[in-house]
BALOBA-1460 file (C-alpha; in Angstrom, 3 decimals):
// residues 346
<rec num="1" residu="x" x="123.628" y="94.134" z="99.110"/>
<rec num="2" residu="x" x="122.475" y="95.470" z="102.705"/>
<rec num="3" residu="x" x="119.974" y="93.357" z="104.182"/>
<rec num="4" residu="x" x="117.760" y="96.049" z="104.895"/>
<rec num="5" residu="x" x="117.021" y="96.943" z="101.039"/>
<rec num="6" residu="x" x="117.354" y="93.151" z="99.932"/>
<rec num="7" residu="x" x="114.362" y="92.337" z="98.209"/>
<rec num="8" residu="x" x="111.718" y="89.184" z="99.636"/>
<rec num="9" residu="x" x="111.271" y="86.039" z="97.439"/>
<rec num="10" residu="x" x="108.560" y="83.861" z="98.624"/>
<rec num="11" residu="x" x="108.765" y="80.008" z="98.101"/>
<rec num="12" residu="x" x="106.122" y="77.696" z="98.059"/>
<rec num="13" residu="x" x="106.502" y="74.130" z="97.850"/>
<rec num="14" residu="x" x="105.304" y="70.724" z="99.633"/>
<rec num="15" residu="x" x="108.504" y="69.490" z="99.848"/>
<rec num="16" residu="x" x="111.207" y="70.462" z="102.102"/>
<rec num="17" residu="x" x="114.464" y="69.336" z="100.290"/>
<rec num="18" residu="x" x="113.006" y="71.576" z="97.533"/>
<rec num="19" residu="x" x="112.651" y="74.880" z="99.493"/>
<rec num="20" residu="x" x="116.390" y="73.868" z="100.693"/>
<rec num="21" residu="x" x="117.354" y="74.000" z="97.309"/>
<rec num="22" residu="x" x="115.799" y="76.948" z="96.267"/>
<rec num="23" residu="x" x="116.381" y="78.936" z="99.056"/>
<rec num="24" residu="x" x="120.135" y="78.238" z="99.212"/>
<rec num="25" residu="x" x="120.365" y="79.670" z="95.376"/>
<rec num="26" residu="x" x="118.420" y="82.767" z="95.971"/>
<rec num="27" residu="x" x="119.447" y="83.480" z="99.564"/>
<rec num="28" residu="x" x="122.826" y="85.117" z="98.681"/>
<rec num="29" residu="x" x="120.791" y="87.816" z="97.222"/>
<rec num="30" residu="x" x="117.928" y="88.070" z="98.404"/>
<rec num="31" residu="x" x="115.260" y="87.673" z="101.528"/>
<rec num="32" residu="x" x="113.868" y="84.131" z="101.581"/>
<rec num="33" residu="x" x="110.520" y="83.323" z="102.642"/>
<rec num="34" residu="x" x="108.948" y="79.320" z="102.566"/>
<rec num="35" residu="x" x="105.545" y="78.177" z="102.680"/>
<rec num="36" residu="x" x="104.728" y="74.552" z="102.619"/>
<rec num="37" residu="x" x="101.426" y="74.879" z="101.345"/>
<rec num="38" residu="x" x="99.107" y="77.258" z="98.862"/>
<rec num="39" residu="x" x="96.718" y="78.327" z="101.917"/>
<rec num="40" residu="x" x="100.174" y="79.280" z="104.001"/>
<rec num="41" residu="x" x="101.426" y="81.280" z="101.134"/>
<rec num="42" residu="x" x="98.286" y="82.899" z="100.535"/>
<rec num="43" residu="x" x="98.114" y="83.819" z="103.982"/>
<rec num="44" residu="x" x="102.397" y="85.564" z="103.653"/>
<rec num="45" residu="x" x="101.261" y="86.954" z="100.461"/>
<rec num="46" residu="x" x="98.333" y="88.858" z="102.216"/>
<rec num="47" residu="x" x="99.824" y="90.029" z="105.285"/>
<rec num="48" residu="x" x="102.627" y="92.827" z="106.226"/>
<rec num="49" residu="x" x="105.327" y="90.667" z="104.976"/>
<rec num="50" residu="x" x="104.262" y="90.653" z="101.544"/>
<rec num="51" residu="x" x="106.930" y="89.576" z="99.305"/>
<rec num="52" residu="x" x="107.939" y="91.197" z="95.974"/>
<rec num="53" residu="x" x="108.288" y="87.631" z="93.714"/>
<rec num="54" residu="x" x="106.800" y="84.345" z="94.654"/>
<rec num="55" residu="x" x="108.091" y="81.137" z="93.417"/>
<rec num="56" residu="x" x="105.277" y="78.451" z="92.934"/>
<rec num="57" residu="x" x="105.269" y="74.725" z="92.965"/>
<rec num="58" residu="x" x="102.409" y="73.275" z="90.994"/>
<rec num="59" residu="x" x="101.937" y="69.827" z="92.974"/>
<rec num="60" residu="x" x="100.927" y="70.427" z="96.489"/>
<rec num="61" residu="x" x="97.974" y="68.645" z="98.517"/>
<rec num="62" residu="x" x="96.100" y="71.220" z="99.793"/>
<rec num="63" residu="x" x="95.416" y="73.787" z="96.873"/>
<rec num="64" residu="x" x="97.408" y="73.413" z="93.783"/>
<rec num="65" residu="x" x="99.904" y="75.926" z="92.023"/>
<rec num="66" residu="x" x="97.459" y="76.987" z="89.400"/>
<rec num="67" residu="x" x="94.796" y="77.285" z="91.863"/>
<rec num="68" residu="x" x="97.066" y="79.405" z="94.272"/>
<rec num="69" residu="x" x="98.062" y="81.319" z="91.463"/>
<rec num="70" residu="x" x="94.697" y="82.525" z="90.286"/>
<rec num="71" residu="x" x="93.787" y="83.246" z="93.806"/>
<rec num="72" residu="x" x="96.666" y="85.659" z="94.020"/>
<rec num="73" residu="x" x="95.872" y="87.160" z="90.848"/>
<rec num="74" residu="x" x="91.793" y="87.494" z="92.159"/>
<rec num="75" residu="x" x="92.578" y="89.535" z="95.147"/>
<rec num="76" residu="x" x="93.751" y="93.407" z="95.032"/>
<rec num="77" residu="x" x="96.136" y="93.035" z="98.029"/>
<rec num="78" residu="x" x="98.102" y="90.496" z="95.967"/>
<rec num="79" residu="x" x="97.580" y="90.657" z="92.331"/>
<rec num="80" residu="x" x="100.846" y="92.723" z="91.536"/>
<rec num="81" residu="x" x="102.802" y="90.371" z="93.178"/>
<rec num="82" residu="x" x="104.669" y="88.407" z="90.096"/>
<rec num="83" residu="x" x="104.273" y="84.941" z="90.443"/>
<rec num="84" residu="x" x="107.038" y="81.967" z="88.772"/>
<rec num="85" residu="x" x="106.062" y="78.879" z="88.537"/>
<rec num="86" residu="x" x="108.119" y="76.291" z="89.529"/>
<rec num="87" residu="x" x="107.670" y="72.662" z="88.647"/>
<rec num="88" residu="x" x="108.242" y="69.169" z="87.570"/>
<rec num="89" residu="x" x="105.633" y="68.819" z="85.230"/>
<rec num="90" residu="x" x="106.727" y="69.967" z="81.453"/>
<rec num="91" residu="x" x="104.435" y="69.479" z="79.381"/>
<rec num="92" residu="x" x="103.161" y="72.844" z="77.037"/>
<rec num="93" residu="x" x="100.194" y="72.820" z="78.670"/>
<rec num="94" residu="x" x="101.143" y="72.569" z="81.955"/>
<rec num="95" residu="x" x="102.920" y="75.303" z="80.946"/>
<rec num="96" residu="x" x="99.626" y="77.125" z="78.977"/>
<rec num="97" residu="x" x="97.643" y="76.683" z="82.109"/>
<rec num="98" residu="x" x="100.494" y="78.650" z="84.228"/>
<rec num="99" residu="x" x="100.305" y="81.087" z="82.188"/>
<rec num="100" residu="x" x="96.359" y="81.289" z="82.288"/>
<rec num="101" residu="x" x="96.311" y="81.261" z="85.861"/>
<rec num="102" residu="x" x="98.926" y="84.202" z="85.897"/>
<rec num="103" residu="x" x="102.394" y="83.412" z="85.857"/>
<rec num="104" residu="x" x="104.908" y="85.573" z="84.546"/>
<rec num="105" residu="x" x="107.227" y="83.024" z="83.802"/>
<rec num="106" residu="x" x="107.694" y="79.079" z="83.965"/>
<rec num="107" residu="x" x="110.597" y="77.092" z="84.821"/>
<rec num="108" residu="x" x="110.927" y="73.328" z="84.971"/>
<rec num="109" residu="x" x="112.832" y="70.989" z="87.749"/>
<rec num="110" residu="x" x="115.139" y="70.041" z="88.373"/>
<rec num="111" residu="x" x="116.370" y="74.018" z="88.490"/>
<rec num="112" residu="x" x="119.377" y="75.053" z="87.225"/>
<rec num="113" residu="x" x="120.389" y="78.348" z="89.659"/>
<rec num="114" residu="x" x="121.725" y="80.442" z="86.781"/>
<rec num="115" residu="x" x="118.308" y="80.329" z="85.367"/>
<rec num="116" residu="x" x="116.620" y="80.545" z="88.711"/>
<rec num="117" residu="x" x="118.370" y="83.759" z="89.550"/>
<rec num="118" residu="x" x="117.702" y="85.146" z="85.489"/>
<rec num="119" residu="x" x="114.392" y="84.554" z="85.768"/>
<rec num="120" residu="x" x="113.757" y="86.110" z="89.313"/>
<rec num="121" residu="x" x="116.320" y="89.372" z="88.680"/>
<rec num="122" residu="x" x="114.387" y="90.165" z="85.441"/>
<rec num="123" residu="x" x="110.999" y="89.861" z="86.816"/>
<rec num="124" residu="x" x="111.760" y="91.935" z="90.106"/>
<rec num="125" residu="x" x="113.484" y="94.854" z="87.629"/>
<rec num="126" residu="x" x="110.126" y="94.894" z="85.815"/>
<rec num="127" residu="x" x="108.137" y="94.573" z="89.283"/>
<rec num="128" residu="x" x="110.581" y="97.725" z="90.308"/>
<rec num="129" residu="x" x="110.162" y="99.707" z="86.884"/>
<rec num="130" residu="x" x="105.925" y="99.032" z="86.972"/>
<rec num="131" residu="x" x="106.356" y="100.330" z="90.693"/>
<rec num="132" residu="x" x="108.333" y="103.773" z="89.771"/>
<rec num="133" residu="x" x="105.694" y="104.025" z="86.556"/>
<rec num="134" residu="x" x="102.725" y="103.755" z="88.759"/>
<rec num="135" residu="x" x="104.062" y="106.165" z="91.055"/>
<rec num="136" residu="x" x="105.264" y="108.934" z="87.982"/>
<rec num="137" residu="x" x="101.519" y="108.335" z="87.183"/>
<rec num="138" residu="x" x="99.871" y="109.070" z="90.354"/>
<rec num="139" residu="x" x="102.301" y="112.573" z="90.175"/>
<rec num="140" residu="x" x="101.530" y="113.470" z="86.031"/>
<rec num="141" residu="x" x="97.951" y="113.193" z="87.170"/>
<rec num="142" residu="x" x="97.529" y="114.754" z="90.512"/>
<rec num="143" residu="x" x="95.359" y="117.118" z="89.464"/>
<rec num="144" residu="x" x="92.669" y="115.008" z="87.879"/>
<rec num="145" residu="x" x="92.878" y="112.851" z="90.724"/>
<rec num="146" residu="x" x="92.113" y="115.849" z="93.080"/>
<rec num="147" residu="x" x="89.107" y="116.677" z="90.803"/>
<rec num="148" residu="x" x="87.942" y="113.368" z="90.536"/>
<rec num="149" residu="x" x="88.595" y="112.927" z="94.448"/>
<rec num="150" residu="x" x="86.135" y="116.187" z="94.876"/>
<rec num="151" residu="x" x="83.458" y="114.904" z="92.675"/>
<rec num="152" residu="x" x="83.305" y="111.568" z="94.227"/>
<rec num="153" residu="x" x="82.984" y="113.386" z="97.871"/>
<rec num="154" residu="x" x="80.033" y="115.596" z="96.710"/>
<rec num="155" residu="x" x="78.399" y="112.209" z="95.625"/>
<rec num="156" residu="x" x="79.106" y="110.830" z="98.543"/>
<rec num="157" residu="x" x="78.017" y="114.028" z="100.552"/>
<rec num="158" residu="x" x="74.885" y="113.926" z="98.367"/>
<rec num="159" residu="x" x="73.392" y="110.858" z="99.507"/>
<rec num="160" residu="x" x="74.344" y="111.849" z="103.333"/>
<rec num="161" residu="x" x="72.497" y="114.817" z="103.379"/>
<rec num="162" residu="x" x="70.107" y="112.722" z="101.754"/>
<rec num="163" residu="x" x="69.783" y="110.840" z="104.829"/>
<rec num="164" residu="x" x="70.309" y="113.469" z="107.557"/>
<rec num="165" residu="x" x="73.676" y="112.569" z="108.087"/>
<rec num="166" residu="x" x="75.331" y="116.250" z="107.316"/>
<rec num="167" residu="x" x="78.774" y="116.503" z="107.908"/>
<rec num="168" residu="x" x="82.272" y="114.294" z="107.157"/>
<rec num="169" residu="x" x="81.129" y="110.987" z="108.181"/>
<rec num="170" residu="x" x="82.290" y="110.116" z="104.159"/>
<rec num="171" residu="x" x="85.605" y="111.437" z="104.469"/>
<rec num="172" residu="x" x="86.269" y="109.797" z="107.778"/>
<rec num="173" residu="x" x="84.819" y="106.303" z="106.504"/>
<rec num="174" residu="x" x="86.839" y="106.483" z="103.687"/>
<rec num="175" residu="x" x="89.935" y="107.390" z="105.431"/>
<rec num="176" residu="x" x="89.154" y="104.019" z="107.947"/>
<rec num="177" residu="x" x="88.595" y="102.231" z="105.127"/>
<rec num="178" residu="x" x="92.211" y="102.840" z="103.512"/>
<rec num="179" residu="x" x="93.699" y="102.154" z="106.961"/>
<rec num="180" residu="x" x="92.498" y="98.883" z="106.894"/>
<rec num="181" residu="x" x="92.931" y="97.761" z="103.392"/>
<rec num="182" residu="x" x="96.777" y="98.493" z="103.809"/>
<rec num="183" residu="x" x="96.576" y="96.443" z="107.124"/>
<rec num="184" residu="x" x="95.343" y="93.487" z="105.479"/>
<rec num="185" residu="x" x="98.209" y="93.664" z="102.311"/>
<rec num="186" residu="x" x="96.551" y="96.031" z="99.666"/>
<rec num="187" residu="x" x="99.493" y="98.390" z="98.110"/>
<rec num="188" residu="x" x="99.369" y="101.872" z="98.041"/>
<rec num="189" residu="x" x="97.690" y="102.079" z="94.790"/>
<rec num="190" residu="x" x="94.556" y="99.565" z="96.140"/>
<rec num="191" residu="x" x="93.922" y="101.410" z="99.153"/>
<rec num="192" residu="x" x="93.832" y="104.894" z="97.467"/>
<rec num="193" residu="x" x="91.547" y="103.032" z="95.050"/>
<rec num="194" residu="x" x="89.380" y="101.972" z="98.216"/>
<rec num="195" residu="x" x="89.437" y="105.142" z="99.516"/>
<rec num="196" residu="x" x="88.262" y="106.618" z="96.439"/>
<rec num="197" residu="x" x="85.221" y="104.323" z="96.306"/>
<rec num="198" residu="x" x="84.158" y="103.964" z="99.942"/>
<rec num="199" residu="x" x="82.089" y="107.750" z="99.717"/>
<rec num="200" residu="x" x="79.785" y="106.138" z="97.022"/>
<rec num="201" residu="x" x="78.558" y="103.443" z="98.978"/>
<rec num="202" residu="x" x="75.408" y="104.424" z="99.910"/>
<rec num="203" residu="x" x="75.124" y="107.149" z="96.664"/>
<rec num="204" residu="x" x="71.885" y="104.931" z="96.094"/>
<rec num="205" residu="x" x="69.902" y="106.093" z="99.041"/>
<rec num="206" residu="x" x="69.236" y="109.288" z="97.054"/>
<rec num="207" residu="x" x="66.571" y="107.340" z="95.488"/>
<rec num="208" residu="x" x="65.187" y="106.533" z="98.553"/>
<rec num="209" residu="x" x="61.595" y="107.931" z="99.930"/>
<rec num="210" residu="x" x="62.288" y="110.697" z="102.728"/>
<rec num="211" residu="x" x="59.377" y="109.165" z="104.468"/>
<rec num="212" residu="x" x="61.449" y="105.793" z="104.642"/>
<rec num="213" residu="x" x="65.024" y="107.526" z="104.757"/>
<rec num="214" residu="x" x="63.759" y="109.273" z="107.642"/>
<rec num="215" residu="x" x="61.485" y="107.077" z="109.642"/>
<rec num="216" residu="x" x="62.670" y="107.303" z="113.307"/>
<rec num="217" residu="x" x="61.046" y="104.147" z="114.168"/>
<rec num="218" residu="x" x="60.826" y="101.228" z="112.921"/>
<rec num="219" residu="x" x="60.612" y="100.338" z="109.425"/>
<rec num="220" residu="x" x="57.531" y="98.118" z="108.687"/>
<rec num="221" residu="x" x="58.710" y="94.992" z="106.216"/>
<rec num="222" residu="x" x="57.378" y="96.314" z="102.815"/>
<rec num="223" residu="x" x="59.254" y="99.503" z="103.796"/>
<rec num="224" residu="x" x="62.493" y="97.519" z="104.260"/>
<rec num="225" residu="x" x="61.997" y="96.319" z="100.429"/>
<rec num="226" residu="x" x="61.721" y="100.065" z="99.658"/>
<rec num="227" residu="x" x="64.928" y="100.448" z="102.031"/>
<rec num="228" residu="x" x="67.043" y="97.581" z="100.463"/>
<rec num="229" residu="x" x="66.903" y="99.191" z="97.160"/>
<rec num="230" residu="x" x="69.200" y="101.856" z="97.562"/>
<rec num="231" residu="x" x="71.531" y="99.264" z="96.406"/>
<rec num="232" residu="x" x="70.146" y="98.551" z="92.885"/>
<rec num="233" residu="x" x="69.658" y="102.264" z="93.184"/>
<rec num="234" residu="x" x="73.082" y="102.875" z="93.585"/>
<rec num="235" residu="x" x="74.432" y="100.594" z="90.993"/>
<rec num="236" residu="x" x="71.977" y="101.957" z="88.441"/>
<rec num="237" residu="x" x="73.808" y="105.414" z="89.456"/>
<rec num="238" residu="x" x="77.023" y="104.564" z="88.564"/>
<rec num="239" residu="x" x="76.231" y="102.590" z="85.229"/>
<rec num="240" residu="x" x="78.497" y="99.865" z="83.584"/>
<rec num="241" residu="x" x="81.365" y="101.315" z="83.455"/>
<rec num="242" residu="x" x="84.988" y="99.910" z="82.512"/>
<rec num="243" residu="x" x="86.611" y="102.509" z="85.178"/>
<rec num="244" residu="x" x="88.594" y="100.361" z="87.635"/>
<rec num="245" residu="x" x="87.335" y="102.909" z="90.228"/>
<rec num="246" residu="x" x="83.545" y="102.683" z="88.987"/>
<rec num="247" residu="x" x="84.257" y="98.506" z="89.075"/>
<rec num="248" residu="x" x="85.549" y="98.874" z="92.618"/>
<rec num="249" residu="x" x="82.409" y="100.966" z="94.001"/>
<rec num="250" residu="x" x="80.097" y="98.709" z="92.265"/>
<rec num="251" residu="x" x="81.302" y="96.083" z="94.567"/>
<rec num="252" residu="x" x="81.613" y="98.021" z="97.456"/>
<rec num="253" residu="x" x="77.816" y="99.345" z="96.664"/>
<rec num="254" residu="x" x="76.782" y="95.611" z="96.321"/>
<rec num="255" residu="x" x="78.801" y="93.969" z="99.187"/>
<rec num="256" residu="x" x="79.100" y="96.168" z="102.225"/>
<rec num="257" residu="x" x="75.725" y="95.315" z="103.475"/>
<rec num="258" residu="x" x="76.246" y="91.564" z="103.789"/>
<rec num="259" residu="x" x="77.332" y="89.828" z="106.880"/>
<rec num="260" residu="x" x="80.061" y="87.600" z="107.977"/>
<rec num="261" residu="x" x="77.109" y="85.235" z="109.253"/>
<rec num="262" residu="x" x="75.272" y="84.890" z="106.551"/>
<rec num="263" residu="x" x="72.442" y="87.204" z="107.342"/>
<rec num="264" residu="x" x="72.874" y="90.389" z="105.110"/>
<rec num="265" residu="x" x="71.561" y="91.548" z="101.752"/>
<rec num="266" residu="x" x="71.075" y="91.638" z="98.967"/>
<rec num="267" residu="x" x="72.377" y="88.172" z="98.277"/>
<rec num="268" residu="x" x="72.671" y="86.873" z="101.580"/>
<rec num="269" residu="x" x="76.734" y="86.287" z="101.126"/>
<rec num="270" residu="x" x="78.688" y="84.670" z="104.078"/>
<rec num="271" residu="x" x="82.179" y="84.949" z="105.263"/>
<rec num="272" residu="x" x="84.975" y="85.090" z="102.306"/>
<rec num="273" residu="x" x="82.545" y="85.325" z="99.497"/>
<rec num="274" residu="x" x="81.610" y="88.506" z="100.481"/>
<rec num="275" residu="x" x="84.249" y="90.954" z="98.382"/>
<rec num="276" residu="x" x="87.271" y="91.967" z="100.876"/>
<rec num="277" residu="x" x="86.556" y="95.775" z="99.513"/>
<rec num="278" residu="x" x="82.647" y="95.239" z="100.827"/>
<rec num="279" residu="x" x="84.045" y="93.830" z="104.131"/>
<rec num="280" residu="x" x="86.388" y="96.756" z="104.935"/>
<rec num="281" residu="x" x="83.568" y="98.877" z="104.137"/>
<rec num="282" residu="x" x="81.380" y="97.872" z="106.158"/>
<rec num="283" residu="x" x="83.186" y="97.916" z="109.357"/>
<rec num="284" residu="x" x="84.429" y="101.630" z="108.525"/>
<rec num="285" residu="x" x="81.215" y="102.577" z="108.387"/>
<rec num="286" residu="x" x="79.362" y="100.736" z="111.566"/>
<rec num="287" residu="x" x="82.514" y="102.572" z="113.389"/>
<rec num="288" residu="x" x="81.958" y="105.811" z="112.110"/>
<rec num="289" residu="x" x="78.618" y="105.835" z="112.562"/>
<rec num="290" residu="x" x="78.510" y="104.540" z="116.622"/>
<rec num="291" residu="x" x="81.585" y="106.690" z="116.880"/>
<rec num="292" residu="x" x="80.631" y="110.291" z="115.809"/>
<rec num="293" residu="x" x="77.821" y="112.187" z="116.890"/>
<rec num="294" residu="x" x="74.820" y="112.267" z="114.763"/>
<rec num="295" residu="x" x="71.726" y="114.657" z="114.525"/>
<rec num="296" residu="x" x="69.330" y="112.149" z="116.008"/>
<rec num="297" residu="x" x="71.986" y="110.407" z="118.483"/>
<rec num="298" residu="x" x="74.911" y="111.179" z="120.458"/>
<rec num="299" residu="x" x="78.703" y="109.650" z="119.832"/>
<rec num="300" residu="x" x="78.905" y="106.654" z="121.791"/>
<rec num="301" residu="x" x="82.394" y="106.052" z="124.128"/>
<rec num="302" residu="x" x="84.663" y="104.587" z="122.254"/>
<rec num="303" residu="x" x="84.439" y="101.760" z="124.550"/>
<rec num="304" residu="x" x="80.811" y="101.077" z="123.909"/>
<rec num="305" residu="x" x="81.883" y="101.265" z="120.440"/>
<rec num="306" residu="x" x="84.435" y="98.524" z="120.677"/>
<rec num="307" residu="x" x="82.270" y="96.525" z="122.660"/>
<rec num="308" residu="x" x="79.567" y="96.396" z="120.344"/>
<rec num="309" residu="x" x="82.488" y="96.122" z="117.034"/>
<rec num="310" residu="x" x="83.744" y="93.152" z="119.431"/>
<rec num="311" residu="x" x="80.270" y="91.383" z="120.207"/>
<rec num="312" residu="x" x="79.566" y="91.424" z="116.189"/>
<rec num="313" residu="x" x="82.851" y="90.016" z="115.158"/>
<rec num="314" residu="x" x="81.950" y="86.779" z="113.581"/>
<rec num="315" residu="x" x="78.737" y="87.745" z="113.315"/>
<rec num="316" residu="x" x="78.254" y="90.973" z="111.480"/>
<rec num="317" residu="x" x="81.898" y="91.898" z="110.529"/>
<rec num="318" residu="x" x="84.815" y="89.539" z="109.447"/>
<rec num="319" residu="x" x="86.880" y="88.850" z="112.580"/>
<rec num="320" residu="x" x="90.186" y="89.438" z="111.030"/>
<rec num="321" residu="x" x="89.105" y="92.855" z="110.218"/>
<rec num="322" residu="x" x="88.074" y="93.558" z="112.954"/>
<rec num="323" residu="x" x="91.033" y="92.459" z="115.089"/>
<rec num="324" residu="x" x="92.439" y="94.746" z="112.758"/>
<rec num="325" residu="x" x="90.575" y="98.134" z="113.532"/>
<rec num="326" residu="x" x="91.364" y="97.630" z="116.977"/>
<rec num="327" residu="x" x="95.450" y="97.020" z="116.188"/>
<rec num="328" residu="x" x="94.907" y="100.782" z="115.122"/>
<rec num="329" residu="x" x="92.501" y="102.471" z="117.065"/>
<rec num="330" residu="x" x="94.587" y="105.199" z="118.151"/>
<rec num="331" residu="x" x="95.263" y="106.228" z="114.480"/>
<rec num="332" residu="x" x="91.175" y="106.233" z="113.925"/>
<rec num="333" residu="x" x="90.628" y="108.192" z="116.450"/>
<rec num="334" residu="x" x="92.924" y="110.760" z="115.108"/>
<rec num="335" residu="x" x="91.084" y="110.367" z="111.914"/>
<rec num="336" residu="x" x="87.747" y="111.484" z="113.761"/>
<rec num="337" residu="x" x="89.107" y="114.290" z="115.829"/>
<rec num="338" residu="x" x="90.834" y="115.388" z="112.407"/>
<rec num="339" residu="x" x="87.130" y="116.186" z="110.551"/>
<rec num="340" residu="x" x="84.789" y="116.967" z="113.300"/>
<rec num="341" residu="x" x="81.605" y="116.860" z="112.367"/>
<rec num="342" residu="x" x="80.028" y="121.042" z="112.220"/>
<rec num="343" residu="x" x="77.280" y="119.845" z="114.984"/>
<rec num="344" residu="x" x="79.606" y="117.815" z="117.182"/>
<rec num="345" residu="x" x="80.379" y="118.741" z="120.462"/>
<rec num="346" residu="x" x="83.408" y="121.114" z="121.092"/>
């Protein structure tokens, strides 16, 4: 098989001798990667070199298999990823708890290599054939998803002109926002699924007083409780629904005013237990919105705005995403020129 359409197998054990041993029976056929512990797999799993299989020892000091597993399955860059366990313990449940966490399949050490490569060329063809049904999906229902698309960006628009803020700063957010989730390891099908989600964000500001929304000084505390509440707002909008799009705004609606620091709302979340989807969010947004001209303030450079992006990395925004955004600032620029705003400056 050409190297260049060989697919990657991730491996993930503690011990050495038993990476050698997989690695040598899967290497003849496919790309090899090795992680010596759960956090440095999660870390692969998550980045551009995502693999297509993962192959999991249980037993490992930092983070065990099952708890590695689960965290896989947790997170929308790397849930689709199937995930064998590999491991000395046999018991059924060791096995039952595998299979909890999210395994597709269990196998027991010492390996034999027949089995090995069985077990890892049936899972891939079923990885492959989800992959091509997915994508005969997305074409069989194009046209809903350009209706659906349309309604979700007058929402979206809604609350903006709710707020004075006429224009495309939606589309451009959510375009920002797609960039980034695929720069961070979401598949095609999570960052669409991001993009879809990112207009309603603020949908809950439509509740919000005009004489609040539209203060241009500053808001007085009690009027900040008024403010805040365009979140409930917002999730009272969208209702408790089983949609995984409806699901994904909710925590986009909920999470994308928090802070890396600690010092957000409404919960007050810090760092990585603020929702990844929340995170992304909220930098597309701060960089839209100190980026593009608005009726009550000019654009800033686009060095200001990376200055000030820069100074609240760590602070406000997570500083991965961040480093991020400015990996691709060329291609959000283009996004911005691409849906001037109708009061912008020629």
């Amino acid at each position: 098989m050409d190297a260049e359409t060989q697919q990657t197998v991730l491996v993930v054990d503690d011990v050495p001798q038993n990476i050698d041993v997989l690695s040598g029976i899967l290497r003849p056929f496919y790309k090899v990667q090795a992680a010596t512990s759960g956090t440095r797999a999660l870390g692969i799993a998550s980045s551009d070199r995502q693999p297509e299989l993962i192959l999991l020892d249980i037993q490992m000091p930092d983070m065990d298999g099952y708890s590695v597993c689960q965290r896989l399955k947790e997170n929308l860059a790397t849930r689709r990823i199937p995930v064998i366990i590999c491991s000395a313990l046999g018991e059924v449940d060791d096995e039952r708890r595998g299979f909890d966490a999210g395994c597709v399949d269990y196998i027991t050490k010492p390996v034999s290599p027949a089995i090995v490569l069985a077990r890892v060329r049936t899972h891939l063809a079923l990885y492959n054939q989800q992959r091509e049904l997915w994508r005969q999906v997305r074409e069989q229902t194009a046209e809903i998803h350009e209706t659906r698309l349309a309604l979700i960006k007058c929402l979206g628009k809604a609350s903006e002109y709710k707020d004075d803020q006429t224009g495309h700063h939606v589309l451009r957010m959510a375009h920002y926002s797609r960039l980034l989730a695929l720069a961070v390891g979401f598949s095609e099908e999570d960052a669409e699924l991001l993009f879809q989600a990112a207009p309603m964000h603020d949908v809950g500001k439509i509740g919000t007083p005009d004489h609040i929304l539209k203060k241009k000084g500053k808001l007085e505390p009690e009027e900040w409780d008024i403010m805040r509440r365009h979140v409930e707002n917002g999730v009272t909008i969208l209702g408790d629904h089983k949609s995984e799009l409806l699901q994904l705004a909710r925590t986009v609606i909920l999470s994308h005013h928090e802070k890396w620091d600690g010092t957000g709302y409404p919960k007050g979340l810090k760092g990585e237990e603020i929702p990844l989807p929340g995170r992304i969010v909220a930098l597309a947004d701060v960089f839209d919105a100190l980026t593009s001209e608005r009726p009550y303030k000019p654009a800033w450079s686009v060095d200001r705005s990376v200055a000030q992006i820069q100074a609240d990395a760590g602070k406000h925004f997570d500083p991965n995403l961040v480093r991020k955004l400015l990996s691709m600032l060329p291609k959000l620029l283009a996004i911005r020129d691409s849906f001037q705003d109708s009061h912008a400056a020629a």
